[in-house]
C-alpha positions in Angstrom: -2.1 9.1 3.2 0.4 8.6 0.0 0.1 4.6 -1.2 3.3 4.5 -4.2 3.2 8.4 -4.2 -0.7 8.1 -4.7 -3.2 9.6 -2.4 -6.4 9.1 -1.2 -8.9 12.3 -1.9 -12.4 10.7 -2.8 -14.3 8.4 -0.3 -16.6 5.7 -1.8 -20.0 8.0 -1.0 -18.9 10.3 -3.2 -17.4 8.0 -6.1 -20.6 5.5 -6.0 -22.9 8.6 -5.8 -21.4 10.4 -9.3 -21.1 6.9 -11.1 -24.6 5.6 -10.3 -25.9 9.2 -11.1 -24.3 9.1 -14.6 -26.1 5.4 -15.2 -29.4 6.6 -13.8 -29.4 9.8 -16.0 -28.6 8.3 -19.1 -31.7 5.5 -18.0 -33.8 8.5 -17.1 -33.1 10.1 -21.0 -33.9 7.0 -23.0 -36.9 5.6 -21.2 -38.6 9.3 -21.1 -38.1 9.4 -25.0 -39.4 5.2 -25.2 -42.0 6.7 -23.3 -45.0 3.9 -22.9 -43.9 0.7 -20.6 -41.0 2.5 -19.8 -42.1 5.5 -18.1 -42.4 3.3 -15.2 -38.7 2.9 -15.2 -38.6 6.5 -16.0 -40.3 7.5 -12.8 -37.9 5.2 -10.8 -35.2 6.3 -12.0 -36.4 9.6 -11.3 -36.9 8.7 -7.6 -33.1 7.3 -6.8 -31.8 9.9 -9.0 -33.6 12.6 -6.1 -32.6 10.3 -3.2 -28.9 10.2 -4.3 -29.4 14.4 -4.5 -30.6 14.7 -1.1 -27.6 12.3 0.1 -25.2 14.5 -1.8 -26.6 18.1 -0.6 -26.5 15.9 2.8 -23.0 14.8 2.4 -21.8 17.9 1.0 -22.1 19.6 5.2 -20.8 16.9 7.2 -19.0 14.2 4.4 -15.3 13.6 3.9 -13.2 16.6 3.4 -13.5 16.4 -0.4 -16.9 15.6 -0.5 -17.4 19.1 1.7 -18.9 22.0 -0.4 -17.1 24.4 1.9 -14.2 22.7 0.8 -14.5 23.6 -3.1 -17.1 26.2 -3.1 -14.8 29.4 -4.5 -15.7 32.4 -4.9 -15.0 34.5 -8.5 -11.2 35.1 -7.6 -10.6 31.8 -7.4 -12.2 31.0 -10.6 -9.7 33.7 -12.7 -6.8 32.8 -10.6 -7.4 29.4 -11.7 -8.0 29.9 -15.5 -5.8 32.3 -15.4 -3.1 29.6 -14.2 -4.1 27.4 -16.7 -4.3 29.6 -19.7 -0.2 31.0 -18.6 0.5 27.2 -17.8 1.4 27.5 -14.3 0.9 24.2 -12.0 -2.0 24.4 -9.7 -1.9 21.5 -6.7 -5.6 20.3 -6.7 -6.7 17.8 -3.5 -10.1 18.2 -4.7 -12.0 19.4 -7.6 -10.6 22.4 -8.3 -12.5 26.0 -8.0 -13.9 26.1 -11.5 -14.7 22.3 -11.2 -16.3 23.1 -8.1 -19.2 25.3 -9.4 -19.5 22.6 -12.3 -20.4 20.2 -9.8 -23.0 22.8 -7.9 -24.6 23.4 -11.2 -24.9 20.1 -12.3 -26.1 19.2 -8.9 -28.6 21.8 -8.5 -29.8 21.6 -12.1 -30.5 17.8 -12.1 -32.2 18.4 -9.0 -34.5 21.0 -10.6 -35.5 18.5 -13.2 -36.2 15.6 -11.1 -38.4 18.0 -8.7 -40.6 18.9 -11.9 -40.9 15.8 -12.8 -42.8 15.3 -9.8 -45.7 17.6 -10.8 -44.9 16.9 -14.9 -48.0 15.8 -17.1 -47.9 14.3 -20.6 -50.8 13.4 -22.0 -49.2 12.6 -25.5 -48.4 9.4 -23.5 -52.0 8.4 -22.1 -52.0 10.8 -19.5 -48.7 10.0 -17.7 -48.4 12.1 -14.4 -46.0 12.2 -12.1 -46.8 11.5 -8.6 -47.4 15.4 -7.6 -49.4 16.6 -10.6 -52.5 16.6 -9.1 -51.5 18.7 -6.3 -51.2 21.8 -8.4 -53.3 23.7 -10.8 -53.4 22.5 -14.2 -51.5 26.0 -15.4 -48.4 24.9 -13.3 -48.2 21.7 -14.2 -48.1 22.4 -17.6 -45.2 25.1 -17.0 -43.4 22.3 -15.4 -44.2 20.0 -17.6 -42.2 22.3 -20.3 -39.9 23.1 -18.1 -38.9 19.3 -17.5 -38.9 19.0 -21.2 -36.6 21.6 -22.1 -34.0 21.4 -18.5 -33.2 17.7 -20.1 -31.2 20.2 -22.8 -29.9 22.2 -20.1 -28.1 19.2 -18.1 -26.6 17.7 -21.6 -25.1 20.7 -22.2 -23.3 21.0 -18.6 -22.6 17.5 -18.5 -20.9 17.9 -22.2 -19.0 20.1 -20.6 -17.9 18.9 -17.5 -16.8 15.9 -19.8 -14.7 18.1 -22.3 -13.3 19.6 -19.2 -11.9 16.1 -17.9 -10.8 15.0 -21.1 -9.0 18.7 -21.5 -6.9 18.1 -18.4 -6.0 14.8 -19.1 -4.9 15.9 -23.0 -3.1 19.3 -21.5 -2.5 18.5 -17.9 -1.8 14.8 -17.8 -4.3 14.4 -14.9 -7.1 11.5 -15.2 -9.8 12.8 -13.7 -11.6 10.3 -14.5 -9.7 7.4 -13.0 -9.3 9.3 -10.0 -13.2 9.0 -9.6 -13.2 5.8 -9.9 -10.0 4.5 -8.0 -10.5 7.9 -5.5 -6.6 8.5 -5.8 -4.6 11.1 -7.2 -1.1 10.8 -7.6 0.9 13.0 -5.0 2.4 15.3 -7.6 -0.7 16.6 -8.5 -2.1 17.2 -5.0 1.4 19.0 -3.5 4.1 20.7 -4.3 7.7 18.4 -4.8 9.2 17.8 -1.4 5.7 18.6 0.8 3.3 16.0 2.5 0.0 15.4 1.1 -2.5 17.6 2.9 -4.3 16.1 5.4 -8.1 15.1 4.7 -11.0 13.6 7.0 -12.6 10.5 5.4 -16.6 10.2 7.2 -17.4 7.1 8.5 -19.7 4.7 5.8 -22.0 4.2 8.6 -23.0 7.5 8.2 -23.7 7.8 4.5 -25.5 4.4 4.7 -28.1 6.5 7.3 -28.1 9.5 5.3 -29.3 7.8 2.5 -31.5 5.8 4.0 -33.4 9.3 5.4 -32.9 10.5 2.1 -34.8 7.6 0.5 -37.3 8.0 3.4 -38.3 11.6 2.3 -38.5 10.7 -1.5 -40.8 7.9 -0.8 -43.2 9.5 2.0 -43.1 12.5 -1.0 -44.3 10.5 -3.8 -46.4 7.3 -2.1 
């Protein structure tokens, strides 16, 4: 529903989920490189950054509208229609994240996900032989793989999240659209979400109940993974 022309599109799942992700990651970066006393931060950090991924994946299939991944999962055609609409200028009417913005998201998602499940079976005996909960599960050849692995993915995710940054602040310079406000207030004004003279589209909002139990089960499969 419009509220002064502005209308809902994110539910509060989805906004808590990307801004306590964004905290937890940048906690995650500094205490693995304090290494020591912090690792033990490091490692829970690690944990609720793989419980809020599990909710998300969740959330993603049966969420809000926006929140669904069949709802801004595109497929290469709607990636060059889109850039190509943005390179020529043309206005584009985005309820969501857009289709390009979409397989940001997926990638981020799936490559933060990546990391945390190596850390899991990670090693580093620089540190006094701090293992993650799963390393002893695995030959030692594996764990060292995923050791590097976990080492070198922490580049990976800078990189896209550089990106997905430059690509909000390149809409709000170009486009006039605050991407990043709309996260946190989960409004967009209508203009940008319909053409002049048509209703907002209509979206489905989940209940909170239900993201409260998914994350709870979420939380629940973490912890029975790494006790």
């Amino acid at each position: 529903m419009a509220d002064d022309k502005k209308v809902r599109v994110w539910d509060l799942p989805v906004r808590l989920f990307h801004w306590t992700l964004v905290v937890l990651l940048v906690v995650s970066y500094f205490t693995g490189k304090a290494g020591g006393g912090w690792m033990k931060f490091h490692f829970w950090s690690g944990y609720t950054i793989l419980t809020l991924l599990l909710f998300r994946i969740a959330w993603g299939f049966v969420g809000s509208t926006t929140a669904r991944f069949s709802h801004f999962v595109k497929g290469p055609g709607a990636w060059f229609d889109y850039l190509k609409s943005f390179v020529i200028g043309r206005k584009t009417y985005d309820v969501g994240h857009n289709p390009v913005g979409g397989i940001m998201v997926v990638a981020l998602i799936f490559a933060v996900l990546a990391q945390a499940v190596a850390g899991l079976f990670s090693a580093d005996t620089d540190m006094g032989t701090v293992n993650g909960p799963l390393a002893n599960t695995i030959p030692d050849k594996w764990v060292d793989r995923l050791t590097a692995f976990h080492e070198f993915w922490v580049n990976v995710i800078i990189a896209l999240a550089a990106l997905h940054i430059l690509a909000a602040i390149t809409y709000l310079v170009l486009k006039r659209q605050n991407l990043i406000g709309a996260m946190f207030t989960g409004r967009k004004p209508l203009e940008h979400v319909a053409e002049a003279g048509k209703p907002a589209p209509t979206l489905t909002f989940a209940p909170g109940g239900l993201a409260i139990s998914l994350l709870i089960a979420a939380a629940a499969i973490v912890y029975f993974c790494v006790r």
